[in-house]
N, C-alpha and C positions, 0 to 999 in steps of 0.2 A: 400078401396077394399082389400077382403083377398091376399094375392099371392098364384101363384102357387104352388104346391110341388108333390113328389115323397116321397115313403115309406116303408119299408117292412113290412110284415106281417108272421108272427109267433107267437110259444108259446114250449120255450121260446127262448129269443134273445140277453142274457146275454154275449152270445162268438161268436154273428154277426159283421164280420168287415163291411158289405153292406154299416152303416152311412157312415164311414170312406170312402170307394172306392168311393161313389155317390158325398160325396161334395167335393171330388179331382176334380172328372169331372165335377159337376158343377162350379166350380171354371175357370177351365179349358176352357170350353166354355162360359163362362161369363153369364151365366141365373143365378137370381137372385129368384132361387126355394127354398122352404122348403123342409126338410128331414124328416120324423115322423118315428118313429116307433110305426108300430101296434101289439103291444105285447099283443092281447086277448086270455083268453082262451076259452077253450069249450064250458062255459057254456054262456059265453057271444059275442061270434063271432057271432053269426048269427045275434042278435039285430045291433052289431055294424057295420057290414056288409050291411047289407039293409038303414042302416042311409048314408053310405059311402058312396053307390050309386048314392045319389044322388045331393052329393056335387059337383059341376065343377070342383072346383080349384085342382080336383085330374089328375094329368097327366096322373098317373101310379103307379104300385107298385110291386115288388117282392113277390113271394110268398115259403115261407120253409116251414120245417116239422112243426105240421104235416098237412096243409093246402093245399097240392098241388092236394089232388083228391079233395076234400070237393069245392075248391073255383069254378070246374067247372061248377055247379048248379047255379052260379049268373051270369055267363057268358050269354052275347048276340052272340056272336064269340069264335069258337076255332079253332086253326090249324088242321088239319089231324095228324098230328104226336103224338102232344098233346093227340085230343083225344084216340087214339090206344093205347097210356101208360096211359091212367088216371091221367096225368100227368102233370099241368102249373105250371110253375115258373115264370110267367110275364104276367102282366094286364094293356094293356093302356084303357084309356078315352076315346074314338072316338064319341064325340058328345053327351054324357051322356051312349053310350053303352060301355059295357066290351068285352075287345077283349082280347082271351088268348094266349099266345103263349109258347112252350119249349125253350128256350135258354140253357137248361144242357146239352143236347145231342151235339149241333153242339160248345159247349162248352168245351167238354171234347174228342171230337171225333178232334179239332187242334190240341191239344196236346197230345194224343193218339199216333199219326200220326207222332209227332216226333221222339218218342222209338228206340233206334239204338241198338241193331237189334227188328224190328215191330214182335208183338208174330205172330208167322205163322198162319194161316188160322186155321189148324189141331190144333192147341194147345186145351186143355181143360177149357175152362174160367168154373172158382166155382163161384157163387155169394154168399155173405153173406149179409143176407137181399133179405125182397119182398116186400118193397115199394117203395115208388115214382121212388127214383134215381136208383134201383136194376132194376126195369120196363124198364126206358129211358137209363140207359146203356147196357142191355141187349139187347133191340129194335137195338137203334143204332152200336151196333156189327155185330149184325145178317143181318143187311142191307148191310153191308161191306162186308158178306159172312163168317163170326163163324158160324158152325154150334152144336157147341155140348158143352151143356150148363147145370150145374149143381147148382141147389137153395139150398140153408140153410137159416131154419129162424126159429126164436122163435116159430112161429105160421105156423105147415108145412101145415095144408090147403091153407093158403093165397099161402104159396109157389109151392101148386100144382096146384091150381087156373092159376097164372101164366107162369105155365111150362105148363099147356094145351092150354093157351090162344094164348101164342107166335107161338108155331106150325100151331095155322090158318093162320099165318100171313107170314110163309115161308114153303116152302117145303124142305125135305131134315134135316130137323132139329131134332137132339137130344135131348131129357130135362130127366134129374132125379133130386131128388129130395132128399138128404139127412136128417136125423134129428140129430138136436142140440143137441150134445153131451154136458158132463159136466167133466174135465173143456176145452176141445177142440170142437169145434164145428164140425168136425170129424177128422175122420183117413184117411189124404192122404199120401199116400208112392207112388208117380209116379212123373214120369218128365216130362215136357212140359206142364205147368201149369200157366193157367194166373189167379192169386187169386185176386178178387177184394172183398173188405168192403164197403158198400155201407148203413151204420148203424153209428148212431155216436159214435159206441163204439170201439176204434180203437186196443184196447189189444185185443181183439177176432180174431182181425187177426197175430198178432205173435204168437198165440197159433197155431191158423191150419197152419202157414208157418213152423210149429218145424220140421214137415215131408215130408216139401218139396225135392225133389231131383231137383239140377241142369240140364238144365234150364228151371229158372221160373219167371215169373213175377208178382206182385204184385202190386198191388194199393189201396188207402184208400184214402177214399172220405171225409175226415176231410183234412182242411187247416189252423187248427191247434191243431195239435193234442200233446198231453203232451208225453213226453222225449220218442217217438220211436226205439226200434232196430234194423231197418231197416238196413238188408246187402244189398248193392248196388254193381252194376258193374261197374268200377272205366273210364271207357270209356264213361262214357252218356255223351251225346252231349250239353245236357244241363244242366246247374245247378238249376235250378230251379225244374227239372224232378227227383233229387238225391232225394235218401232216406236216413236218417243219418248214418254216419260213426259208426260203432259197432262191436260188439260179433261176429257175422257170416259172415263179408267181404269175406274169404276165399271161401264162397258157393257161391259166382259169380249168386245173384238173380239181376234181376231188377225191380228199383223201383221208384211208381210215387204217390204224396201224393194229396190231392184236390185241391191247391191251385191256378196251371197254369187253371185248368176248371171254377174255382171261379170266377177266373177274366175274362176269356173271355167270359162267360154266364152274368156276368154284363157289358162286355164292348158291349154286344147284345143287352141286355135289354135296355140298358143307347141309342143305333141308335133305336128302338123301340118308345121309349116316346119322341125323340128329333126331329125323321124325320118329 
C-alpha cells in the first residue's frame, strides 16, 4: 500500500525550505508521511492537478507562487478569508474533496504583532507587489484597522484592481497606487512608513528604503533573502524579527524579514493536515 504524504506545489521550488520544515515535524510527531514536491509548470499544472485529485494518499499540500489564485478553481472548500484575497496556501484531503485554507495572514499577523514599538494605526504601509501575499497582507492589516495603503507593482492595473477591491471590503480606507519607477520603485521622502516587499525580489526594497526618513518600518517577505542592508533598531525584542547589521544602523528603521511568517503558516498548515 502506497503511504501517505504531504507536498508543496510550485514553480519554481529551487530556494523552498517547506521539505526541510515538514519532515522536522513529521519526524517530530512520528507519522511516517511522504514529502513530494510538486515542482509543475504552467504548461503542465492543470493535467497534473486533476490526476492529483484523485489520488488518497494525498493529505495535503502547500501551495507558492505562482499557484495560490489558480489552485482555487480545483477547490471543493475555501475559507472566507482565502476567498476575499484570492488567495490559498494550504489544501487538505477531506474525503477525496479539497479544502483551501490561508495560513499566510494569521502567519505573519503573530509576528507582526511582536514589533516593539507595533507601526501605529496612522502609519503609511506601501506594498511592493499585487499578488497573492501583497493581497493577504494588505487584507490582514486592514482588519487590525491600517487604513491607508499604497500599491506598487510591475503591472499597475493589477495593482489598481486591488486598491479598488479592498475599499469594498472596509470603510474609511485609503488606497493609491504608485508606478514603478526605474531604478527605485518610487520617491518616498516621508516618515512613518511601514514599507513591505511582498515580491521575491528583495533589492527593490533597499532601493525605495534610500528615502525613507526615521521612523520606519520595513519588511520583506523572502526568508532568505541574499546579503540584505537591512538598518534595524538595536532594541527589537526579538532576534529572529532583526534585519542585518549594516550601512544605515544610524537611521533607527525597523525591520522584519519572512522567515518568523514562514514558519508559523507552516506550523498552521502542518495542525491542518494532522487534525
Amino acid at each position: 500500500m502506497t503511504s501517505k504524504w504531504i507536498g508543496i506545489l510550485g514553480f519554481p521550488l529551487t530556494h523552498s525550505l517547506s521539505k526541510q520544515i515538514h519532515i522536522e515535524k513529521l519526524q517530530k510527531a512520528n507519522l511516517n508521511y511522504e514529502f513530494r514536491i510538486l515542482e509543475w509548470s504552467s504548461v503542465d499544472v492543470d493535467r497534473h492537478l486533476q490526476e492529483l485529485k484523485k489520488d488518497p494518499t494525498c493529505v495535503g499540500f502547500s501551495v507558492t507562487m505562482p499557484y495560490k489564485e489558480k489552485i482555487i478553481s480545483y477547490l471543493d472548500h475555501c475559507d472566507e478569508f482565502a476567498k476575499k484575497v484570492s488567495a490559498v496556501n494550504c489544501v487538505k484531503n477531506v474525503g477525496g474533496q479539497w479544502w483551501g485554507y490561508n495560513t499566510d495572514a494569521p502567519g505573519f499577523m503573530k509576528h507582526f504583532k511582536l514589533w516593539n514599538p507595533l507601526p501605529p494605526k496612522e502609519v503609511h504601509v506601501v506594498v511592493i507587489g499585487a499578488g497573492a501575499t501583497a493581497r493577504t497582507l494588505s487584507y490582514a492589516l486592514a482588519q487590525e484597522g491600517y487604513r491607508n495603503f499604497t500599491f506598487i507593482n510591475r503591472t499597475e492595473e493589477k495593482a489598481k484592481a486591488w486598491a479598488q477591491k479592498i475599499k469594498t471590503f472596509f470603510s474609511n480606507i485609503q488606497t493609491k497606487v504608485l508606478k514603478w519607477g526605474d531604478p527605485s520603485p518610487c520617491e518616498l521622502r516621508m516618515t512613518n512608513v511601514f514599507l513591505m516587499n511582498t515580491t521575491p525580489f528583495s533589492p527593490v526594497i533597499l532601493s525605495a528604503a534610500k528615502n525613507l526618513i526615521s521612523p520606519a518600518w520595513i519588511f520583506d517577505v523572502a526568508y532568505n533573502p541574499p546579503s540584505l542592508s537591512f538598518p534595524r533598531k538595536r532594541e527589537s525584542m526579538d532576534p529572529r524579527l532583526r534585519g542585518d547589521d549594516s550601512q544605515c544602523r544610524e537611521r533607527c528603521f525597523y525591520t522584519m524579514n519572512g522567515w518568523p511568517m514562514f514558519e508559523a503558516q507552516a506550523d498552521l498548515a502542518f495542525k491542518i493536515w494532522t487534525r
